[in-house]
C-alpha positions as a Markdown table, in Angstrom:
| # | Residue | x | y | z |
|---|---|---|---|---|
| 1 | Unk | 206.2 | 69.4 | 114.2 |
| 2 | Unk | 208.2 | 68.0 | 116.9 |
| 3 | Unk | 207.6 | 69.8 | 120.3 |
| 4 | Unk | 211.0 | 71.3 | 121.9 |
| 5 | Unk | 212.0 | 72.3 | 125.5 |
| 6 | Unk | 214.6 | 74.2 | 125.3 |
| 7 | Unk | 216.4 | 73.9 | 121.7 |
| 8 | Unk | 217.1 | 76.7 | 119.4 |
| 9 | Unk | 218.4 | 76.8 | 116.0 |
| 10 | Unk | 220.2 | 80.0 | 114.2 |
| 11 | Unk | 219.8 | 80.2 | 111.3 |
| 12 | Unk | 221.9 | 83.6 | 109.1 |
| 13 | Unk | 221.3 | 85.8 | 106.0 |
| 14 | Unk | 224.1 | 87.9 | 106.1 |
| 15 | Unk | 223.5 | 89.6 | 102.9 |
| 16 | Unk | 221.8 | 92.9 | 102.1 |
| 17 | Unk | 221.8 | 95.0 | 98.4 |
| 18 | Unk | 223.1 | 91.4 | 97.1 |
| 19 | Unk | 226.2 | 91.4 | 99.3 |
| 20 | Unk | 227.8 | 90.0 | 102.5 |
| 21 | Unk | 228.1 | 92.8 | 105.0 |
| 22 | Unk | 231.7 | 92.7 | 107.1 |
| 23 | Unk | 231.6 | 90.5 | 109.9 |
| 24 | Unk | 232.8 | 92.8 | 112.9 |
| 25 | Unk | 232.7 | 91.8 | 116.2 |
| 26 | Unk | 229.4 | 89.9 | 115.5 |
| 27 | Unk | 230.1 | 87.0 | 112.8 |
| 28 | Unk | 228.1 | 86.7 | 110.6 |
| 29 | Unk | 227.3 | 90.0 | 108.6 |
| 30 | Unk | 226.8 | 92.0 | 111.8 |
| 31 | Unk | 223.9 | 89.2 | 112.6 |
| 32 | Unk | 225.9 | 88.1 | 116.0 |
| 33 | Unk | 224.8 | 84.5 | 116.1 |
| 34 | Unk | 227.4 | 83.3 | 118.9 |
| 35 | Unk | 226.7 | 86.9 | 120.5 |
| 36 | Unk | 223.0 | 85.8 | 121.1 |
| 37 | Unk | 223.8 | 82.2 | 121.5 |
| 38 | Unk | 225.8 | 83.1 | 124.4 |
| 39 | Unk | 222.8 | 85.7 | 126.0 |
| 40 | Unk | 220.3 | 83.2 | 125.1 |
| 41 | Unk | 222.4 | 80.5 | 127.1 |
| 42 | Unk | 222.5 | 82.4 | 130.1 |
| 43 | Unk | 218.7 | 82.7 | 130.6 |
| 44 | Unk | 218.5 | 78.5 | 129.6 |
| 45 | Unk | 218.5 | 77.9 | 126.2 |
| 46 | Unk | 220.4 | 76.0 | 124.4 |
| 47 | Unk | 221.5 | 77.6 | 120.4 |
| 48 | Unk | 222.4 | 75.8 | 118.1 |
| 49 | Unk | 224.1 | 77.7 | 115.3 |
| 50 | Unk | 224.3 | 77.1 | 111.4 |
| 51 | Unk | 226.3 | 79.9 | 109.2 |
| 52 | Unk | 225.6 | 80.0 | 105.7 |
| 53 | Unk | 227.0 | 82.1 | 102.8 |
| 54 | Unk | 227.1 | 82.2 | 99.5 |
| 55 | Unk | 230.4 | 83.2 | 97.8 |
| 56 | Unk | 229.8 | 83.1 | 93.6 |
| 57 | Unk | 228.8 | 86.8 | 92.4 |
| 58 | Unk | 225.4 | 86.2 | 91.6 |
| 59 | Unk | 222.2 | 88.4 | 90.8 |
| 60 | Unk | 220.6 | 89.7 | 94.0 |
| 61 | Unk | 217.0 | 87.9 | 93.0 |
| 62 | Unk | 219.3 | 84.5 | 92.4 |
| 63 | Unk | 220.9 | 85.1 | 95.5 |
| 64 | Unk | 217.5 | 85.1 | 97.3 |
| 65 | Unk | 216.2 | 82.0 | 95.8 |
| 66 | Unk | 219.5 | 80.3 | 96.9 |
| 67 | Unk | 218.9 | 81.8 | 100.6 |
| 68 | Unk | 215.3 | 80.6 | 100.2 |
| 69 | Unk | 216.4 | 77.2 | 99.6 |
| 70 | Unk | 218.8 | 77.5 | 102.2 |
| 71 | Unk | 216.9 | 78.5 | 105.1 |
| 72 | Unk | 213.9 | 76.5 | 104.7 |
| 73 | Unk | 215.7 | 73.4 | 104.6 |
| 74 | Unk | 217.4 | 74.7 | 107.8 |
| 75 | Unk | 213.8 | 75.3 | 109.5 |
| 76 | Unk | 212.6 | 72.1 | 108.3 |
| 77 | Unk | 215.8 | 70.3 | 109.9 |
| 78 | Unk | 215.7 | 72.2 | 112.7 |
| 79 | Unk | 211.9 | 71.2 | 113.0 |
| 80 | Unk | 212.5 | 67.5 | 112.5 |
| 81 | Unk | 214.9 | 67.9 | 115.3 |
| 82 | Unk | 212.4 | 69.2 | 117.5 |
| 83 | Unk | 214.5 | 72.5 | 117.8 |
| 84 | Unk | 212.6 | 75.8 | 117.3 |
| 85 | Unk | 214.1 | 78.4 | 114.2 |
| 86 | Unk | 215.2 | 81.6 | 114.0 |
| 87 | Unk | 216.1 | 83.4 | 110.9 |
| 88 | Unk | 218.6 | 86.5 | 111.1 |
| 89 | Unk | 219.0 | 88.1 | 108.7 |
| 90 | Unk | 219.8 | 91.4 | 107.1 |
| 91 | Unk | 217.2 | 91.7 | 104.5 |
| 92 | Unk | 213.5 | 90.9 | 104.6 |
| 93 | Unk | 213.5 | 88.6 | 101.5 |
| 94 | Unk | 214.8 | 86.0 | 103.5 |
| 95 | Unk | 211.0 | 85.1 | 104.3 |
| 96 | Unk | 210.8 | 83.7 | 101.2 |
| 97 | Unk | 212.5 | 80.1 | 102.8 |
| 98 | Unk | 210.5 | 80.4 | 105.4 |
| 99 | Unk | 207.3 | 80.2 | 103.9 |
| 100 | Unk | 208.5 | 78.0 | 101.5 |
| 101 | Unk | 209.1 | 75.1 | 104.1 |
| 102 | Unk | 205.9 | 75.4 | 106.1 |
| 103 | Unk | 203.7 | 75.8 | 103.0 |
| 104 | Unk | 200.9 | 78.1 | 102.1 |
| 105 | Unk | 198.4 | 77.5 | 104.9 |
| 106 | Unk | 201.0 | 78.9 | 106.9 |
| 107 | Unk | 200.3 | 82.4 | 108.6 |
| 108 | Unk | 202.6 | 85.7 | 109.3 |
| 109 | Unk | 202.6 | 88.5 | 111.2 |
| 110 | Unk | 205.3 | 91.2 | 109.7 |
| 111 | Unk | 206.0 | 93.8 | 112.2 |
| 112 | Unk | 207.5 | 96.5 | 110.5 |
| 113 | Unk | 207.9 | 100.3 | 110.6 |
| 114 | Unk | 207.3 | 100.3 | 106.3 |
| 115 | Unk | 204.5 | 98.2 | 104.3 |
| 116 | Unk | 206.3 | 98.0 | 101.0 |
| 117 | Unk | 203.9 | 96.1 | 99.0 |
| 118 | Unk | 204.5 | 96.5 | 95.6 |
| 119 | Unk | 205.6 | 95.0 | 92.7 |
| 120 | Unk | 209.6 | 96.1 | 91.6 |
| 121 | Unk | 208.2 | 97.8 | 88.2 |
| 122 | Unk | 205.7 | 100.0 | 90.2 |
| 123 | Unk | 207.3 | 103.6 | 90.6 |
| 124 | Unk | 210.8 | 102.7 | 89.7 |
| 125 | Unk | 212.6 | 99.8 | 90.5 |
| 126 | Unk | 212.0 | 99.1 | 93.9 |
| 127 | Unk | 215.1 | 97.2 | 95.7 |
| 128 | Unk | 214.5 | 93.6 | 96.4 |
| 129 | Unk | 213.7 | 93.7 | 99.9 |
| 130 | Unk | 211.6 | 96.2 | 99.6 |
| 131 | Unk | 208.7 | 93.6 | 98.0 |
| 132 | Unk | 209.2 | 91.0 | 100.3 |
| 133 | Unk | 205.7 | 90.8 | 101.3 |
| 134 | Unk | 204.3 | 91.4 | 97.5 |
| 135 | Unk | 206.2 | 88.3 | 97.0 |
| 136 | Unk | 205.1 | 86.1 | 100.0 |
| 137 | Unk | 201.5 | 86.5 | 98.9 |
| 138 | Unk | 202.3 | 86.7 | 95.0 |
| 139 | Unk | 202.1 | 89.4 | 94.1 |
| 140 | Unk | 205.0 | 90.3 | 92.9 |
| 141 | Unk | 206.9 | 87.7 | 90.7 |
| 142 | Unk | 209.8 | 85.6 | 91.9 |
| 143 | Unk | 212.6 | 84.4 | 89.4 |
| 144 | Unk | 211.8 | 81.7 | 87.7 |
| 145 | Unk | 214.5 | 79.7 | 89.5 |
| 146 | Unk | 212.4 | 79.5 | 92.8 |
| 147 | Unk | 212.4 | 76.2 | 93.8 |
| 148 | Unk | 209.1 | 74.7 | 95.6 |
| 149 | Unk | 208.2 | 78.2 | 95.9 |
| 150 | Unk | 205.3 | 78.6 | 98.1 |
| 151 | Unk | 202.7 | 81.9 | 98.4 |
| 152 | Unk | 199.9 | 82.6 | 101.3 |
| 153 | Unk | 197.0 | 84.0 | 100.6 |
| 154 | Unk | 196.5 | 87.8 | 101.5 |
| 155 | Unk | 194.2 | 86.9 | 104.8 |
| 156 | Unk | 196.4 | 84.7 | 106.5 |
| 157 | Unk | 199.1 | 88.3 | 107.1 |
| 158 | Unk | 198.5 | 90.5 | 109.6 |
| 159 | Unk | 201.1 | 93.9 | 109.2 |
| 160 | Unk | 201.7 | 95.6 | 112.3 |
| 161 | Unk | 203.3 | 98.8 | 112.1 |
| 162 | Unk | 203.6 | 100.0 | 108.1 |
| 163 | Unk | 203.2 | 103.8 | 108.7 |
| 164 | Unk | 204.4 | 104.6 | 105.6 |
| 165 | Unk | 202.1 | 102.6 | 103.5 |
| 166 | Unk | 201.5 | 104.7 | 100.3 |
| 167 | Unk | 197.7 | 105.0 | 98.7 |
| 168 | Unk | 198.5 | 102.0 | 96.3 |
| 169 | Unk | 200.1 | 99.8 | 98.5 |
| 170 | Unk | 196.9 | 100.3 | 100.9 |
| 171 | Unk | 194.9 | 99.6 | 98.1 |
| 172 | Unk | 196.7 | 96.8 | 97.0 |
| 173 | Unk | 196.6 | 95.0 | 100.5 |
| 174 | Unk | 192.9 | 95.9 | 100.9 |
| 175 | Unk | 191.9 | 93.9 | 97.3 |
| 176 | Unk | 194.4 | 91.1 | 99.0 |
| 177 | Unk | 192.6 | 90.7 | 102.5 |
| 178 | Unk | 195.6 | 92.0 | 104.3 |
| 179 | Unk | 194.7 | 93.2 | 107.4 |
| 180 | Unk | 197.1 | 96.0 | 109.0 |
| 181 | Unk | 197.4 | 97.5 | 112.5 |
| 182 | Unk | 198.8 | 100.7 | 113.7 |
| 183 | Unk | 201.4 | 100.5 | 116.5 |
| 184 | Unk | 199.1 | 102.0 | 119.5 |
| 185 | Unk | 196.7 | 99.4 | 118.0 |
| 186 | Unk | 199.0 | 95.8 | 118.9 |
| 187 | Unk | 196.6 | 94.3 | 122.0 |
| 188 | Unk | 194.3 | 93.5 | 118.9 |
| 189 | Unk | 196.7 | 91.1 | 117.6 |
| 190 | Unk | 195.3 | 88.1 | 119.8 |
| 191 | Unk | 191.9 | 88.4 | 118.1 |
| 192 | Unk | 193.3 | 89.0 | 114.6 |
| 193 | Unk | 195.5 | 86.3 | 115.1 |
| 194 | Unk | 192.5 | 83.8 | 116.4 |
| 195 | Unk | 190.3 | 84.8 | 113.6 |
| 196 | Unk | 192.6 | 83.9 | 110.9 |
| 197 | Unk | 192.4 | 80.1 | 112.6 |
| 198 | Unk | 195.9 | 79.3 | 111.0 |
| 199 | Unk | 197.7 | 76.1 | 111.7 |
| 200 | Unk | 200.7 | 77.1 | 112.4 |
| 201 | Unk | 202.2 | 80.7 | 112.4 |
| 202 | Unk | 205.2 | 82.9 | 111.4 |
| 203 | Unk | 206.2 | 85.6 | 113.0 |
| 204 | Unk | 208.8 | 88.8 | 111.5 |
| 205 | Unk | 210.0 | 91.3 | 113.2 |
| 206 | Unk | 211.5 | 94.0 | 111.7 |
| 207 | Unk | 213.9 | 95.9 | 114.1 |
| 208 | Unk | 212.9 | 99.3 | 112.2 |
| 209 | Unk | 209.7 | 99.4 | 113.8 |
| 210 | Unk | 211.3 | 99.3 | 117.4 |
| 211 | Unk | 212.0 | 103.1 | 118.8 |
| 212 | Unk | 215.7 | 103.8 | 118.6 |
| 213 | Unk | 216.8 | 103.4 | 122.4 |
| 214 | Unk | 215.7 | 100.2 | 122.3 |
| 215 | Unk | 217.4 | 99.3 | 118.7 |
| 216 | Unk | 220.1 | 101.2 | 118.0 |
| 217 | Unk | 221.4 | 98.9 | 115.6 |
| 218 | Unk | 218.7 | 98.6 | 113.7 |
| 219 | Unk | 219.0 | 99.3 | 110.0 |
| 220 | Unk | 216.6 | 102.3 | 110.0 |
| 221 | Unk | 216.1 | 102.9 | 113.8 |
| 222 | Unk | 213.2 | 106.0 | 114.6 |
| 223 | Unk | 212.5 | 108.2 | 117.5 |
| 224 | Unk | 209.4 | 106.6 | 118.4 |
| 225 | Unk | 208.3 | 102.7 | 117.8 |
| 226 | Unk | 206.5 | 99.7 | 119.3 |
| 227 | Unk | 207.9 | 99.6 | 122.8 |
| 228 | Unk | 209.4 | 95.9 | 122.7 |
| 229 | Unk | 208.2 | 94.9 | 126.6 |
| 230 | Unk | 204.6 | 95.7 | 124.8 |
| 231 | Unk | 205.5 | 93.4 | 121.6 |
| 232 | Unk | 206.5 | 90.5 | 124.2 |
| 233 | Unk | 203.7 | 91.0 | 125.5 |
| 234 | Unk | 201.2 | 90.9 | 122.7 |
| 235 | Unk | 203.1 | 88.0 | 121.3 |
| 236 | Unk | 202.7 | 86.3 | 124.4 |
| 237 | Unk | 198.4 | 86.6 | 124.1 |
| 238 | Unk | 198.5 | 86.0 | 120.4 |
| 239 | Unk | 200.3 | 82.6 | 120.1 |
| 240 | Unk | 200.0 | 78.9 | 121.9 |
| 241 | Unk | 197.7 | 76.2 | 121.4 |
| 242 | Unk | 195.7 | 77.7 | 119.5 |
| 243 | Unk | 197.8 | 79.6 | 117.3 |
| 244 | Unk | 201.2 | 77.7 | 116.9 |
| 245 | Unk | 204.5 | 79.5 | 116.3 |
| 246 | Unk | 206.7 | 77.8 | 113.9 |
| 247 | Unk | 209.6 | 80.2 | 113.3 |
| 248 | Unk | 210.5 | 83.6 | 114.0 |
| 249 | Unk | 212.9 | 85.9 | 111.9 |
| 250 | Unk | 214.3 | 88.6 | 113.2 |
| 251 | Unk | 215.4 | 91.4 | 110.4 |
| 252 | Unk | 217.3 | 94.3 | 109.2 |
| 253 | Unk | 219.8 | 95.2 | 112.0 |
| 254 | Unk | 223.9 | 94.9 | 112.2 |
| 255 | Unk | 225.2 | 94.5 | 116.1 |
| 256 | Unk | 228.4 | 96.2 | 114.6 |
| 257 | Unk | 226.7 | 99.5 | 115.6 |
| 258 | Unk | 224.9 | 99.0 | 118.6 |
| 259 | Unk | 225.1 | 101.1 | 121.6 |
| 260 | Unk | 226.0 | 99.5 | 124.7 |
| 261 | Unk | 224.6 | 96.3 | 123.9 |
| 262 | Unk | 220.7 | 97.5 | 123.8 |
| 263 | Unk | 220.0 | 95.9 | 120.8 |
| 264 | Unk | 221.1 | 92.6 | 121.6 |
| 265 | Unk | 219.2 | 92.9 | 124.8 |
| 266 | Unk | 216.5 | 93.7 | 122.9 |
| 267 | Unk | 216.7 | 90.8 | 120.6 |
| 268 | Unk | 217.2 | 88.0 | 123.4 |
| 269 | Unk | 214.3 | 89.2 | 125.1 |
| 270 | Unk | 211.8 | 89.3 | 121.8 |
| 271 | Unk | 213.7 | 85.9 | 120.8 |
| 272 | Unk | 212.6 | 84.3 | 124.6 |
| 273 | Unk | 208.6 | 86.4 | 124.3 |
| 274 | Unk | 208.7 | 84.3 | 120.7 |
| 275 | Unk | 210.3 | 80.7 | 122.5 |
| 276 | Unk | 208.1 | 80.8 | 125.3 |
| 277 | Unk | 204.8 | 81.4 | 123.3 |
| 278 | Unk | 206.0 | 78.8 | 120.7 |
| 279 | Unk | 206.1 | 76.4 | 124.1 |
| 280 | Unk | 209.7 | 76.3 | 125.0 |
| 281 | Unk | 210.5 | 76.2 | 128.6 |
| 282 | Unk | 214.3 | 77.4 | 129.4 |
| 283 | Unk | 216.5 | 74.7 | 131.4 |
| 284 | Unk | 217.8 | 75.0 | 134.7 |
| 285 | Unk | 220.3 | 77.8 | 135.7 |
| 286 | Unk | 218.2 | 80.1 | 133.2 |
| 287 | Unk | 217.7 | 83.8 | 134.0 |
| 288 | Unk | 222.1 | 85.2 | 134.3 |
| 289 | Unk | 221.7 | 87.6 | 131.8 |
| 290 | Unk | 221.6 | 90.9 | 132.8 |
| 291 | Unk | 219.2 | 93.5 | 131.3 |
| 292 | Unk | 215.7 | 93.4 | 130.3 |
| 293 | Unk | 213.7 | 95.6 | 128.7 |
| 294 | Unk | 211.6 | 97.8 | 130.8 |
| 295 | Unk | 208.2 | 98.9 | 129.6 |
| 296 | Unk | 208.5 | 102.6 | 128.4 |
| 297 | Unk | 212.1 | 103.1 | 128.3 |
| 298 | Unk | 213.4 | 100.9 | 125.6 |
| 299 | Unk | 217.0 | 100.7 | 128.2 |
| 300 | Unk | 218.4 | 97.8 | 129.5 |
| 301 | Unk | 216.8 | 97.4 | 133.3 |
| 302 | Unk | 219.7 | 97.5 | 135.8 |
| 303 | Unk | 217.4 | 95.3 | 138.5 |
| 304 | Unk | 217.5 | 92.5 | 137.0 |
């Protein structure tokens, strides 16, 4: 990979249950690229942008081999051009491209507030995102129109969050090596991240497993949740030199129904945690944009 300074590249699923969700205020799908572009460009980065969509009513599994194809030749693109990737998108599936472009040696850490790992046959037909992560390490079957379809092995994914992990899926991940960490349990992720000796990293984040105030848009927002300063943070310890971050995706929220703008604060400040430990530096006349998150409150400071 190329190293970056300062360049960012958008990249969109707007789909979820197999459909485009209505744009809003926030184009595309509720996913707000030029929304974040704009925040992101007034702490120094610079965002590039890249909508796609598909329009032909399709299966929802075809549909996410077609995003898969899509978005990992945007990451690899945007890695040739030494800009860093981002994936937005609605559902989790669309970590299928990701993986696919930077191979199976590749590493992720899924923050979420679920741990669906299952196969879409076990205890009903699951919906599609719901086996994203049964599917990244094989587990479950992709269609048979994957292309370059790639799968990690069960030790190289670290789940933070998952408090709803059922006995089977805990057994499941167990027989897989998949190690899992509870929310008040994130300042282990440095060492869990340094064992797994990965060379180069992915990391989702799930906005469900973010407490509501500080993700209001989120597609399944709780009470209580990782505070996000504390995330930042841990991300911040977990990846560098040692650990290299490749791309981030950032999942499962619409900015058509946030509150006040705390999600998208929330968002630029886990998107600039992720930058800066990928090695990004922002450019001059970085650090306009109002709002961080403070530690505890999941608000908008109104200091800074």
């Amino acid at each position: 990979m190329k190293p970056f300074v300062d360049h960012l590249q958008l990249l969109p699923m707007p789909f979820l249950g197999g459909r485009r969700q209505p744009d809003g205020d926030h184009r595309p799908g509720g996913l707000g690229m030029a929304t974040l572009a704009d925040r992101l460009a007034r702490r120094g980065w610079t965002a590039r942008v890249e909508d796609m969509g598909y329009d032909a009513a399709v299966s929802e599994s075809l549909l996410a081999e077609a995003f898969a194809r899509g978005i990992g030749d945007g990451v690899l693109s945007a890695l040739d051009r030494a800009r860093f990737p981002i994936v937005l998108t609605r559902a989790g599936y669309g970590a299928l491209g990701v993986i696919d472009a930077l191979g199976p040696r590749t590493a992720l850490v899924w923050v979420s507030a679920e741990t669906d790992y299952r196969t879409r046959g076990l205890f009903g037909r699951r919906p599609l995102d719901r086996t994203a992560l049964a599917m990244v390490t094989g587990r479950a079957a992709r269609h048979k129109m994957a292309v370059r379809p790639a799968r990690i092995a069960g030790r190289q994914l670290i789940v933070v969050g998952g408090r709803q992990a059922g006995r089977d899926e805990l057994r499941a991940m167990a027989e897989d090596g998949v190690r899992r960490l509870a929310p008040d349990e994130i300042d282990r992720l440095p060492d869990l991240v340094a064992e797994t000796g990965a060379p180069r990293w992915f990391l989702h984040i799930d906005l469900s497993a973010l407490p509501a105030g500080a993700a209001p848009a989120a597609d399944e927002s709780a009470p209580e949740g990782i505070d996000p300063s504390i995330l930042g943070r841990a991300i911040g310890r977990s990846f560098g030199r040692g650990a290299p971050l490749a791309t981030l995706a950032c999942a499962r929220y619409d900015l058509n129904r946030d509150d006040g703008g705390k999600t998208a604060t929330t968002l630029v400040d886990l998107i600039e945690a992720a930058v800066v430990a990928a090695g990004g530096v922002p450019g001059p006349g970085g650090g306009s944009d109002p709002g961080r998150i403070e530690e505890g409150r999941g608000e908008p400071s109104r200091s800074s």
